[in-house]
C-alpha positions as CSV (number, residue, x, y, z in Angstrom):
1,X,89.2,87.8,124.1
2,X,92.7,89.4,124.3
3,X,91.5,90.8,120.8
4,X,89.4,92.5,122.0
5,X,90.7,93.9,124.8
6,X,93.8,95.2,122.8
7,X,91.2,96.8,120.1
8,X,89.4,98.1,123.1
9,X,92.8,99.9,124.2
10,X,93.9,101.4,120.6
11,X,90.3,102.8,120.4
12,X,90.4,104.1,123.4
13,X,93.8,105.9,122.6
14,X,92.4,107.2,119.5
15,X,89.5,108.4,120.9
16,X,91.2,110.4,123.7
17,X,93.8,111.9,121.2
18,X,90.7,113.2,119.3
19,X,89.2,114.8,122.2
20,X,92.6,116.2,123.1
21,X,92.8,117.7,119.4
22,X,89.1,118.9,119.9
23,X,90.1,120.6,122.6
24,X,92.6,122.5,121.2
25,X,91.4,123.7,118.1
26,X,87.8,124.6,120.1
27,X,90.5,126.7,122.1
28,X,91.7,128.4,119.2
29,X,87.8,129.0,118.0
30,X,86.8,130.8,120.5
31,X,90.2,133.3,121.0
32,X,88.8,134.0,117.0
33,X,85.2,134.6,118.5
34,X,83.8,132.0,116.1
35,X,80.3,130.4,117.3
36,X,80.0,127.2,116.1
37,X,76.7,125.1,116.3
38,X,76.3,121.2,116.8
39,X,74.5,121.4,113.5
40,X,77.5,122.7,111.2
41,X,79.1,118.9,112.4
42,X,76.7,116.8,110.3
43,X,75.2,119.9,108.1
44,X,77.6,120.2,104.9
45,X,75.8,123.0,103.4
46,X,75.9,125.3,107.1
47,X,79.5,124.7,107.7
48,X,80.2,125.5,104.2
49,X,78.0,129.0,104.6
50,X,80.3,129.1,107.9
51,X,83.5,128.7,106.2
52,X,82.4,131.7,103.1
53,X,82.0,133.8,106.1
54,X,84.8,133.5,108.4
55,X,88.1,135.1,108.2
56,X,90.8,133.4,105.8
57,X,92.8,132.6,109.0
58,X,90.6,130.5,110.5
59,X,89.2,128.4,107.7
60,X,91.2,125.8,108.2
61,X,90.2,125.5,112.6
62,X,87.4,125.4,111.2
63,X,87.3,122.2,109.2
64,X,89.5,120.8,111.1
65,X,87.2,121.3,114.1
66,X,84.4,119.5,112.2
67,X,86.4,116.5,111.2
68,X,87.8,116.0,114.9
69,X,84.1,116.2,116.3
70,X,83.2,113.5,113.8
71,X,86.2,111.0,114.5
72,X,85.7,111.7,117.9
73,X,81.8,110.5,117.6
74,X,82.9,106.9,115.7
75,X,85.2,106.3,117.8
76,X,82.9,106.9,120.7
77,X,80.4,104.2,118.7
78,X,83.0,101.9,118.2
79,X,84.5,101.8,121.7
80,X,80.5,101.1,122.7
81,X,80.4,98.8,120.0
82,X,83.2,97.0,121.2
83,X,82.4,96.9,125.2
84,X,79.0,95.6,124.5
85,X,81.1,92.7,122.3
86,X,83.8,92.1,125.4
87,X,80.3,91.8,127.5
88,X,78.7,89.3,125.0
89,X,82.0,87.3,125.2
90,X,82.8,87.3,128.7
91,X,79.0,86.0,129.3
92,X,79.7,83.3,127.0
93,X,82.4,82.1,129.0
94,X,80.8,82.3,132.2
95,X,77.7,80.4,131.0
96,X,80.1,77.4,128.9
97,X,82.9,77.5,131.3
């Protein structure tokens, strides 16, 4: 249980450092006037057109926003994942004592 609870914490870390570097580097995006669609996250080949067309400065924000957006989403998953186990276990406990 105490497993749990301290994987539950660490994820929970992770999970807000991501947003916090999300954040920032959607900041940065938008001082560059970039648009950047919730499809380019999980579409290879429209992020890729995105990158061929931005300016050489802001490739890398770019990418990097991407990859933030997707550690962000499994460690959302994971931190659901693992409430739904601390649930299950606690229940066991209270049933078997």
């Amino acid at each position: 249980m105490y497993i749990i609870i301290l994987l539950f914490v660490i994820l929970l870390i992770v999970n807000v450092y991501y947003r916090l570097k999300v954040i920032r580097t959607l900041k940065i995006l938008r001082q560059k006037n970039i648009q950047f669609d919730a499809d380019m996250v999980y579409n290879e080949k429209k992020l890729q057109s995105l990158l061929a067309d931005s300016p050489a400065d802001s490739k890398q924000s770019i990418s990097d926003f991407a990859k933030y957006i997707r550690y962000s989403m499994v460690m959302a998953i994971l931190l659901i994942l693992l409430i739904t186990l601390f649930g299950g276990v606690l229940m066991y406990f209270r049933k078997n004592g």
